[in-house]
N, C-alpha and C positions, 0 to 999 in steps of 0.2 A: 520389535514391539509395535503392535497396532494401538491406534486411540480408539478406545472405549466410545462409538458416537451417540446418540438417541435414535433410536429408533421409529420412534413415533414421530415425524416431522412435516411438517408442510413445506421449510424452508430450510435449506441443504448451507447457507450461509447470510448472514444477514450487518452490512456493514450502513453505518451514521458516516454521514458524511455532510460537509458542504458544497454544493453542487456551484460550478462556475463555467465560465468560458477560458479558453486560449486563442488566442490572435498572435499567427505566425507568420512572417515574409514566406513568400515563395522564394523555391529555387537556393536554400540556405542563405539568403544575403539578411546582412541586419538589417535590424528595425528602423535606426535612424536613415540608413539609405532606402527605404521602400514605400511603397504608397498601394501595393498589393499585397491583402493578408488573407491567408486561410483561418477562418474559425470553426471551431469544434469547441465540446462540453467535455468538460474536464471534471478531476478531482483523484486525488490519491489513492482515495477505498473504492470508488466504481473503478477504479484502475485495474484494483487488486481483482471487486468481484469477477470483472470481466472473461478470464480464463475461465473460472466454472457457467459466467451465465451461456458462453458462443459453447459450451461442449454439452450445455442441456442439463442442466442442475435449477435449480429452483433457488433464486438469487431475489433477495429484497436490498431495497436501499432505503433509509430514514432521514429524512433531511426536513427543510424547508423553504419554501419559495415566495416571490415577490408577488403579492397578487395584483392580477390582469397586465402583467412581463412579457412583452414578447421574446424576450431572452431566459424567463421563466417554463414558456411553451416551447422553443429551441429544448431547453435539456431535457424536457418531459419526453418528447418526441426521440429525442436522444438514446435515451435512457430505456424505452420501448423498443428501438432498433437494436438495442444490442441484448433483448429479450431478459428486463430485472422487469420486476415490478416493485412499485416506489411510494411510499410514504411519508406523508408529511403536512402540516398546514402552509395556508396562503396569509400573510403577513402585507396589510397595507403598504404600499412605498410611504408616506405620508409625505409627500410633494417632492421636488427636485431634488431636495439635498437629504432624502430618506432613503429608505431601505433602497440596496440593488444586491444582485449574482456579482460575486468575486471576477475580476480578470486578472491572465497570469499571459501577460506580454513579452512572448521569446521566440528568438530565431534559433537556429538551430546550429550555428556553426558550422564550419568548414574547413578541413585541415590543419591549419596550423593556427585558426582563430577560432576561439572558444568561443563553446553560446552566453549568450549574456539572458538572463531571467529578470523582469521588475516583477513583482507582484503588488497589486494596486486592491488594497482590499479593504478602502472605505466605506464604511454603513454596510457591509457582508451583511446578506441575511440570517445567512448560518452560525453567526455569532449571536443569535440569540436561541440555541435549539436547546429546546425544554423538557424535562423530563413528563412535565404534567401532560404535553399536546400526545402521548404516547400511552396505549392500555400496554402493559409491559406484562401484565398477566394473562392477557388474550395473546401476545406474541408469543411469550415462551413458556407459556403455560398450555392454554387450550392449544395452539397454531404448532407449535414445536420447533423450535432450531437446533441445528447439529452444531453448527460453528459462529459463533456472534465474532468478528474481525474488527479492533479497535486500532485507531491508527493516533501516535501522539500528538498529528498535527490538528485535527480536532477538539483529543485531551486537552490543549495548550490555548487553543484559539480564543476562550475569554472563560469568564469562571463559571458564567452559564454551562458554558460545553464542557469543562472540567467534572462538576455534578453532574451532568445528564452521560458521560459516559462512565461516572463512577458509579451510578446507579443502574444504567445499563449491565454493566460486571455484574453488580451486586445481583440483580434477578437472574442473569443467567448463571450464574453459580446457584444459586436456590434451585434453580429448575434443570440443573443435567445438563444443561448448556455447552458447550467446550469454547474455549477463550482462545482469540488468537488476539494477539499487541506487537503492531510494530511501532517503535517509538519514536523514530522519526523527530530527534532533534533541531529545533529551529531557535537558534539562537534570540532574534528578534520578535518570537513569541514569547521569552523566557521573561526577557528583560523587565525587571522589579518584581517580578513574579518567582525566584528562583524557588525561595523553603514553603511557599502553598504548593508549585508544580512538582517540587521532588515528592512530597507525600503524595499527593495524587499519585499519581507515578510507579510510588512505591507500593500503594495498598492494588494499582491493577495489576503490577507485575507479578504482586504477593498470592493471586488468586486464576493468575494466567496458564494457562497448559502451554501453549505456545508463544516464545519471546523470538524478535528477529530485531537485529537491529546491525551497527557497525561499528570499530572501537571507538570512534566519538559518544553515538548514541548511550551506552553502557557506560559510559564515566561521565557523561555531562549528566544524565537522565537518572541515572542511580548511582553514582558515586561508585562503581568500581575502577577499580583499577585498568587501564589500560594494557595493549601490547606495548612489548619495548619495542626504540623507535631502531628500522632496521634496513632503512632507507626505501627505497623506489622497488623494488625484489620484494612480491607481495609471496610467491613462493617459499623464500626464504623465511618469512616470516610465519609459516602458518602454525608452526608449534605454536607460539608468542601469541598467535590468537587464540590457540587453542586454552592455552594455560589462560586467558582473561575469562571465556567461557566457563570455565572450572569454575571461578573465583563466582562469578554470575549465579550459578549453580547450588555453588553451597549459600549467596545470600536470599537466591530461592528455590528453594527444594521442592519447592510444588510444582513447580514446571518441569513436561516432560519433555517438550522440542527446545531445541534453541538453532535460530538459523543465522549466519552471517554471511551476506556476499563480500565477494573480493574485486576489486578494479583498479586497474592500472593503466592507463590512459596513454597511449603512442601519439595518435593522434587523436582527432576529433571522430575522423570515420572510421578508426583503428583501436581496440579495445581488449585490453586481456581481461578474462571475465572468468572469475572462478567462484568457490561458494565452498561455507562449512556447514553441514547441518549434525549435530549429535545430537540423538535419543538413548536414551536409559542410561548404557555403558558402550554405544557404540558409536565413534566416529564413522561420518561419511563426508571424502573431501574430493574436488573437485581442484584441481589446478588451474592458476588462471589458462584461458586458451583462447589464441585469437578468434578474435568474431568483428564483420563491419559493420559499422554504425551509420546508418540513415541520422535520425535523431535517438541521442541517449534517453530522455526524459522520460520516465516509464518502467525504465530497463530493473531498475529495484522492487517495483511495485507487479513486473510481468512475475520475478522470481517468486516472492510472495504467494502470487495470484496461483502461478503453478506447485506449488506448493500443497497450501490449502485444499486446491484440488485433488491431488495425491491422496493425502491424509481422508478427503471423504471418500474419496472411492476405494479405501481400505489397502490399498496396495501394499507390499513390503517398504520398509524404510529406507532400504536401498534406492529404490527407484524413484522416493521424491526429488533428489536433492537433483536427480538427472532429469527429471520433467521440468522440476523447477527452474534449474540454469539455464533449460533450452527455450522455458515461456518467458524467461525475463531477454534474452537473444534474441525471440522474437518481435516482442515490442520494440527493441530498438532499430528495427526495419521498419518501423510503419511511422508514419507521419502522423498519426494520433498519438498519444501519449497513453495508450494501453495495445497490449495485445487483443487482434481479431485470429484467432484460429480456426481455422475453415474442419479441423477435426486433430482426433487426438496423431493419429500418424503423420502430420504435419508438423508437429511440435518433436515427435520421439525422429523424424527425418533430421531435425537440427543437431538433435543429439550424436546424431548415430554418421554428421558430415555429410551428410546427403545431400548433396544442392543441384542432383541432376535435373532435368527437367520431368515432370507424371503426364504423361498424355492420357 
């Protein structure tokens, strides 16, 4: 089964997001032993756009920014290099203790010690994105999108961003749109929020073509039932996923993808990585299978990204789930938190165990 896309479109996917930085130790060491950080611009949904923008798709981003930020102009510049074009307004700081860009301060771990993540996301700017600062009829009306990609940690992030991506849905289902939602549960966005963000939640999922998430996200995010527990043996388990995805299915029948990755953690640089994607009445599954890990952070959001990608460029549904696992494999080699693909036979090389050298 293929998705149905629009035809008529200026913009091949278009993800809201709130744009930040990362500040990382060199050389995997932690944060509290270091005094040298690499920084780069970050965010979950440029994450995801990023595989279609590096393979030459027509990639928008919506957010908004601190005006006259030099950490503002950082991700703009950013965001340019990795070829999206971006929208948004510019938001006073209104003095020191006003608006700023998110930071998400993590090293990357090393063997047998785990990364440690703080996310430090006082006065975010992106907690106030609005529905009004956007012509929502000139995007997906006149302009056209084939895929709008919502991600929950936006849905969740204050109740501004709940409406501005439930209206979001809302137009691009008016207008032909195809919905992708990964839900991406965050527990400490939830909190006192739980029966406003299940609805939320549940009227995106109710109108989504594409759902990705993992057995937390589907029981915390929509009250489905979980896999049984089946210990550390994520192979073993994949009926047990399977059968939660069913349960998924029949509480939304309007979706026609459902995607889950699988991870199973050896070590930090060691990683079994598998993935279930089912369309219509077919499973496609993916065993976990060793892959090394640089930095993980990414590795869910590459899978997505390849994905998505798949889906626009019409492919069999066979071949997403295998583009897919080998772009979320590739971001976890790179020291940014998304995949840079230098082309599409780079990503189908991971697939296919290829790590010879290309002269």
């Amino acid at each position: 089964m293929r998705i149905e896309l629009r035809k008529d479109f200026k913009w091949s996917l278009v993800v809201p997001t709130s744009m930040g930085v990362r500040i990382t130790p060199l050389h995997g060491q932690p944060v509290h032993c270091s005094d040298t950080f690499h920084m780069h611009a970050t965010s979950a949904e440029s994450n995801v756009a990023s595989v279609s923008s590096y393979l030459g798709l027509p990639v928008k981003v919506l957010t908004t920014f601190v005006k006259d930020s030099p950490v503002a102009r950082f991700i703009k510049d950013n965001l340019a290099s990795r070829h999206m074009a971006y929208e948004g307004i510019e938001v006073d700081q209104g003095g020191p203790w006003g608006y700023r860009h998110q930071f998400n301060i993590a090293d990357s771990g090393y063997g047998t010690r785990g990364p440690r993540v703080q996310n430090d996301r006082a006065g975010e700017v992106g907690r106030t994105l609005n529905v009004k600062d956007f012509n929502l009829a000139r995007l997906f009306g006149e302009e056209g999108v084939q895929i709008l990609h919502l991600s929950g940690l936006i849905a969740a992030l204050s109740p501004e961003t709940s409406n501005f991506c439930l209206e979001l849905a809302r137009a691009a289902k008016k207008h032909g749109t195809r919905i992708s939602f990964d839900l991406n549960y965050r527990a400490s966005f939830w909190k006192n929020r739980e029966e406003e963000l299940s609805a939320t939640f549940r009227e995106i999922a109710g109108i989504a073509d594409i759902l990705v998430g993992n057995e937390e996200d589907f029981q915390l995010c929509l009250g489905v039932e979980g896999p049984e527990e089946g210990g550390k043996d994520l192979a073993a388990q994949i009926e047990s996923f399977k059968e939660m995805i069913r349960r998924v299915r029949k509480a939304f029948p309007g979706v026609s993808v459902f995607g889950n990755t699988l991870r199973q953690v050896i070590s930090v640089n060691e990683h079994l990585w598998g993935a279930i994607v089912h369309e219509t009445d077919n499973w496609h599954v993916i065993e976990p299978r060793r892959i090394n890990v640089l930095d993980r952070i990414g590795g869910g959001d590459g899978f997505v990204g390849g994905l998505l990608y798949s889906i626009l460029k019409g492919w069999e549904p066979g071949k997403w789930i295998q583009f897919a696992w080998a772009s979320g494999a590739l971001a976890t080699t790179m020291l940014t938190d998304y995949a840079q693909p230098a082309d599409e036979e780079q990503i189908w090389s991971i697939w296919e165990g290829n790590a010879r050298v290309r002269r």
